[in-house]
DRENPA-3360 file (N, C-alpha, C; in nm, 2 decimals, always signed):
BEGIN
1 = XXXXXXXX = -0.74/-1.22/+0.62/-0.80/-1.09/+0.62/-0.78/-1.02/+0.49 ~ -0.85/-0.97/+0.41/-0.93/-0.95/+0.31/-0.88/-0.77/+0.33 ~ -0.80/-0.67/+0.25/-0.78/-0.53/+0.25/-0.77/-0.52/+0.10 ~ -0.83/-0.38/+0.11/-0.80/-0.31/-0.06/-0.84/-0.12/-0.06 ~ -0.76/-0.11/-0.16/-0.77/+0.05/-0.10/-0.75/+0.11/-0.28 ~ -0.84/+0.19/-0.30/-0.80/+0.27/-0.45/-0.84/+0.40/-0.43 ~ -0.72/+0.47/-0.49/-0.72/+0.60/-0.52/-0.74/+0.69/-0.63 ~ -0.81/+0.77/-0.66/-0.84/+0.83/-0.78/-0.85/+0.93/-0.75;
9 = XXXXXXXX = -0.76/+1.03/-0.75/-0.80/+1.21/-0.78/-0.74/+1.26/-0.83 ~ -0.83/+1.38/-0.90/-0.75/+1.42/-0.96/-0.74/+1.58/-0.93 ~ -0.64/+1.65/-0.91/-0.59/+1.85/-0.85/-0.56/+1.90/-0.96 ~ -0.57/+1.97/-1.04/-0.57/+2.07/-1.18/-0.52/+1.98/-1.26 ~ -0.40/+1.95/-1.26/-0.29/+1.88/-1.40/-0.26/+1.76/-1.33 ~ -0.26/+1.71/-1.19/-0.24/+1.64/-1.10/-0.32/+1.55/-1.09 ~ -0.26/+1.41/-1.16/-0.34/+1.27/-1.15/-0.30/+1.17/-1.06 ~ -0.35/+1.10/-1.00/-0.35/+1.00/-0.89/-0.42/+0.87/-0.92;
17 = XXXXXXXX = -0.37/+0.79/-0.92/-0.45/+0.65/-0.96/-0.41/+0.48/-0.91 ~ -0.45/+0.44/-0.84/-0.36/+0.33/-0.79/-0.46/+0.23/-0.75 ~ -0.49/+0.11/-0.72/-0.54/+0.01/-0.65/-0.50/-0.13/-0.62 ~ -0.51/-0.15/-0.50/-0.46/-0.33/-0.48/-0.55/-0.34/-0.42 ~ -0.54/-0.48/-0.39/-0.61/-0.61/-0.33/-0.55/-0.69/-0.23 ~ -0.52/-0.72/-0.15/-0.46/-0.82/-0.07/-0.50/-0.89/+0.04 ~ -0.46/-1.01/+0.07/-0.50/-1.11/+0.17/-0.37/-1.15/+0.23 ~ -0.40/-1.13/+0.37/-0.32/-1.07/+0.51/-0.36/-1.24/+0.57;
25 = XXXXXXXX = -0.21/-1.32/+0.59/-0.24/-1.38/+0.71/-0.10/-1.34/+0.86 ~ -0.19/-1.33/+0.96/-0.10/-1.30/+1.06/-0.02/-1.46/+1.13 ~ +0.09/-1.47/+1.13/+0.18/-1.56/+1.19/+0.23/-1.54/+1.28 ~ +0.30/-1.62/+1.41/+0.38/-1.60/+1.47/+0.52/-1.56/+1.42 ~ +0.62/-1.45/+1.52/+0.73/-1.44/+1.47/+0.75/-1.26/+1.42 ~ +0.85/-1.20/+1.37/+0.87/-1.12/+1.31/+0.83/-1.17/+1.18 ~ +0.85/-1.03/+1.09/+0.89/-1.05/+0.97/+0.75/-1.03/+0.88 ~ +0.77/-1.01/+0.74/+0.69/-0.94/+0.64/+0.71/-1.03/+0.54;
33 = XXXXXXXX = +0.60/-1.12/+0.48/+0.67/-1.20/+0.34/+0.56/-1.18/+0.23 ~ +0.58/-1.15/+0.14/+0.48/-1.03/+0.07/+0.48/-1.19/-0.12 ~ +0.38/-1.19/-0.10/+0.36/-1.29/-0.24/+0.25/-1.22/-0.39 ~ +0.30/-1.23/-0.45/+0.24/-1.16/-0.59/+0.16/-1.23/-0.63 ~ +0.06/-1.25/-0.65/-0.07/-1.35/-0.70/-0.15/-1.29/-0.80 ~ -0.09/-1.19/-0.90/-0.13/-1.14/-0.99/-0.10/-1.11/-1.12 ~ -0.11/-1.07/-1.20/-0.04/-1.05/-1.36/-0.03/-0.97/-1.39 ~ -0.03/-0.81/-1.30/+0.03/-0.65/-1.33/+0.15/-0.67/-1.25;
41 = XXXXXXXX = +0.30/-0.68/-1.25/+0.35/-0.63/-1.18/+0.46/-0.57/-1.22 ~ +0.40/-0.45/-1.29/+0.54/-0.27/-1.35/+0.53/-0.21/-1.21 ~ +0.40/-0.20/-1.10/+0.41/-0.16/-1.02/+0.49/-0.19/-0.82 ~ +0.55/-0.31/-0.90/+0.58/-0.42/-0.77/+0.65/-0.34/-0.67 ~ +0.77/-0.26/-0.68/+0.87/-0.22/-0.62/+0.82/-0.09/-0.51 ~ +0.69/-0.06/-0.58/+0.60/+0.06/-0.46/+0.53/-0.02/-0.37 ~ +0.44/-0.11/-0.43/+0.36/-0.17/-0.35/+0.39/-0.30/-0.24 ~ +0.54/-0.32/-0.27/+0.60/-0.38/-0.15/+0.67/-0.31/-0.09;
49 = XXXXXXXX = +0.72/-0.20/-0.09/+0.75/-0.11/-0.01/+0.64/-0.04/+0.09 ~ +0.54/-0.03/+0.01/+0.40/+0.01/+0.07/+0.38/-0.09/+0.23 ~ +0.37/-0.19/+0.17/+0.32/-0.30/+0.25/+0.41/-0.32/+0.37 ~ +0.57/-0.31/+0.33/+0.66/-0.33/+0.46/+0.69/-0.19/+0.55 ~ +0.65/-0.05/+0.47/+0.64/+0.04/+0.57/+0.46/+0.01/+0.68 ~ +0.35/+0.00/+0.60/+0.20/+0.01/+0.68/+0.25/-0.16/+0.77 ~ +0.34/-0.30/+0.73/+0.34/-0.38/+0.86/+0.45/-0.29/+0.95 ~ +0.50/-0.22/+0.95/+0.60/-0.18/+1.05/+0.54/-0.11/+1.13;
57 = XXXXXXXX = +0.42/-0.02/+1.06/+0.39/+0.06/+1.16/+0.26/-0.02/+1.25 ~ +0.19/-0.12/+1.17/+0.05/-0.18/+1.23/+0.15/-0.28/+1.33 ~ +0.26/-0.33/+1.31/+0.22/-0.42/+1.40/+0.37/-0.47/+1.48 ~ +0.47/-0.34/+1.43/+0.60/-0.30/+1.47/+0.66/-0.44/+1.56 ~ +0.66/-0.52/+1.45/+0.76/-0.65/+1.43/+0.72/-0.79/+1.60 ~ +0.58/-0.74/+1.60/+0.53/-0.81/+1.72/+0.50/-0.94/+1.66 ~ +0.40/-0.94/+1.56/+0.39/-1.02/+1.48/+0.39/-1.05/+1.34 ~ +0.41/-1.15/+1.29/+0.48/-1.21/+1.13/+0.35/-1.21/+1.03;
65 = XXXXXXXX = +0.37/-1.16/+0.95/+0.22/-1.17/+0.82/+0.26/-1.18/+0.66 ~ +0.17/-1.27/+0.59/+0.19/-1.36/+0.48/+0.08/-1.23/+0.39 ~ +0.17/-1.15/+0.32/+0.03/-1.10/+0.25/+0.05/-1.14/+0.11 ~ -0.08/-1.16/+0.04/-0.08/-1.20/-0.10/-0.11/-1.08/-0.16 ~ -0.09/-1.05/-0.26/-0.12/-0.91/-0.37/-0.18/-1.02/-0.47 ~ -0.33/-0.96/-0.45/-0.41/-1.04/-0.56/-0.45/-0.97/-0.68 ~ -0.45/-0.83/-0.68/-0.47/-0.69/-0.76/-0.39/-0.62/-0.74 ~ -0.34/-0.57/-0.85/-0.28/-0.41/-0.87/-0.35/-0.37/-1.02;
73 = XXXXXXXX = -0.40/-0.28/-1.00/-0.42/-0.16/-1.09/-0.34/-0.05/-1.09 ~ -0.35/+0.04/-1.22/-0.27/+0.16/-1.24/-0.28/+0.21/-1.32 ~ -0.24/+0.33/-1.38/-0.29/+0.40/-1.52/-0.09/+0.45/-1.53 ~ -0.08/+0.43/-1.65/+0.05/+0.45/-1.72/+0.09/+0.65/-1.71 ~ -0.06/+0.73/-1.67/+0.03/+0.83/-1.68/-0.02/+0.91/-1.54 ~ -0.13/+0.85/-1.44/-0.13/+0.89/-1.31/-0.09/+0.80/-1.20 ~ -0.02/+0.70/-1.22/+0.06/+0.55/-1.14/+0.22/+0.58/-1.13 ~ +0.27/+0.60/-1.05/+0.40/+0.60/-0.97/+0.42/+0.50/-0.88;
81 = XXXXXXXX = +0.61/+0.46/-0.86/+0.56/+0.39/-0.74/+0.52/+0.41/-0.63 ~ +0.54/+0.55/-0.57/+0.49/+0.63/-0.51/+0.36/+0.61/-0.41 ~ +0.28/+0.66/-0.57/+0.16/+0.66/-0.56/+0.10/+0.51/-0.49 ~ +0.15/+0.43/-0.57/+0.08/+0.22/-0.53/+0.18/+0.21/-0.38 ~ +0.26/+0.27/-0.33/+0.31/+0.25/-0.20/+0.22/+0.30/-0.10 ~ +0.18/+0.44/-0.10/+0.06/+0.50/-0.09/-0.07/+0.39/-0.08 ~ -0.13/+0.32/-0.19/-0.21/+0.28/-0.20/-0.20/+0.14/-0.15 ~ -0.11/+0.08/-0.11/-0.06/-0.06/-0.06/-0.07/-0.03/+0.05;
89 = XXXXXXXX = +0.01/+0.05/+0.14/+0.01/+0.11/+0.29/-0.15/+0.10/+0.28 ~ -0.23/+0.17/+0.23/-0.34/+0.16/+0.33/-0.46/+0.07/+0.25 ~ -0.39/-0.03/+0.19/-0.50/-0.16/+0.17/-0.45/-0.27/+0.29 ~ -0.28/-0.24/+0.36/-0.27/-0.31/+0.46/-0.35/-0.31/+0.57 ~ -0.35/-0.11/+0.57/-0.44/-0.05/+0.72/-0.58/-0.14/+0.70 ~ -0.64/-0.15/+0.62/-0.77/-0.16/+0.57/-0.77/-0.36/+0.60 ~ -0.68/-0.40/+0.57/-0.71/-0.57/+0.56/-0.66/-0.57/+0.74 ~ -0.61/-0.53/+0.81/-0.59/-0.56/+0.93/-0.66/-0.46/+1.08;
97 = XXXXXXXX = -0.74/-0.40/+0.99/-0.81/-0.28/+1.10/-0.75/-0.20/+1.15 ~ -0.59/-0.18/+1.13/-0.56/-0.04/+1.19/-0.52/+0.05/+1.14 ~ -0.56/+0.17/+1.20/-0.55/+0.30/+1.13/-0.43/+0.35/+1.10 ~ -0.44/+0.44/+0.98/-0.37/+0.48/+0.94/-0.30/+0.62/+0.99 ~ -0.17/+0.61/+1.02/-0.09/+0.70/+1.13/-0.11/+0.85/+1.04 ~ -0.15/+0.94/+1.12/-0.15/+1.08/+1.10/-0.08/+1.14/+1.01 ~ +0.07/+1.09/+1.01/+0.21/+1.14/+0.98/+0.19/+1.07/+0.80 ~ +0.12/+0.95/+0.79/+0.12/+0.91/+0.66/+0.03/+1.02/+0.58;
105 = XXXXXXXX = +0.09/+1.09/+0.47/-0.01/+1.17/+0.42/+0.07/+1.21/+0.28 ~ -0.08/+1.23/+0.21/-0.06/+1.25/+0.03/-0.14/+1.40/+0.05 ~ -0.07/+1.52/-0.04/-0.03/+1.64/-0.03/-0.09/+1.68/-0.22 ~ -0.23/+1.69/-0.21/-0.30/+1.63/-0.36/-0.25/+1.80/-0.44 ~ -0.21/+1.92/-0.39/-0.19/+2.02/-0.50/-0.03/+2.04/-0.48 ~ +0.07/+1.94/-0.42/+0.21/+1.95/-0.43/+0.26/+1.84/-0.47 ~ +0.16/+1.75/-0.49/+0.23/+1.63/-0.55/+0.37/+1.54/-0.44 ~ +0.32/+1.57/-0.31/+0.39/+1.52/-0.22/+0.31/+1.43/-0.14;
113 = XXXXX = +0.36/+1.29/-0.10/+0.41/+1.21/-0.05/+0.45/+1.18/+0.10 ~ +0.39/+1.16/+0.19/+0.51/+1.17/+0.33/+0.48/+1.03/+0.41 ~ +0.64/+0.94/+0.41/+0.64/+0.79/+0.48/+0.68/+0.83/+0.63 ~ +0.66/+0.88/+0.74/+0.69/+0.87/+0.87/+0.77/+0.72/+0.90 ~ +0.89/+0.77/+0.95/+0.98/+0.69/+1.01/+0.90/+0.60/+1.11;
% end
């Protein structure tokens, strides 16, 4: 399964910029094994964080998934890892059809962030 999600806005002085790519296979079993199949990665440490909070919440350790990161984009002065965790969480939602929980939310004139437990 085939997900990708990019974000661009921008709120007065407030930049946002992020995008991935990834291919989702679901396995039997628990567990989250996350593989890099690309040649950007300053951003790694958000966008696998990304990815093992959106499998926790898609699919809360019922079943096991192989995702490849085939893209990461970013811009050096609106890219955080923040921001690509943000943008990983919902290229997961997006490669596996499920929505994205309420509680996940980007806060574009506070520059806030919110991962629900």
């Amino acid at each position: 399964m085939k997900g990708y999600f990019r974000l661009a806005v921008q709120h007065d002085n407030w930049g946002y910029f992020g995008a991935v790519s990834i291919d989702v296979e679901v396995r039997l079993g628990g567990g989250i094994e996350i593989i890099f199949d690309c040649d950007d990665l300053q951003w790694r440490a958000g966008v696998g964080f990304g990815l093992a909070h959106a499998y926790e919440k898609a699919f809360g350790g019922r079943s096991g998934a192989v995702v490849h990161v085939t893209e990461i984009r970013g811009h050096d002065v609106d890219t955080t890892e923040t921001v690509m965790a943000y943008v990983a969480a919902n290229a997961f939602f997006d490669a596996v059809k499920a929505e994205q929980p309420a509680a996940l939310a980007m806060d574009r004139s506070a520059g806030v962030f919110t991962f629900p437990k």
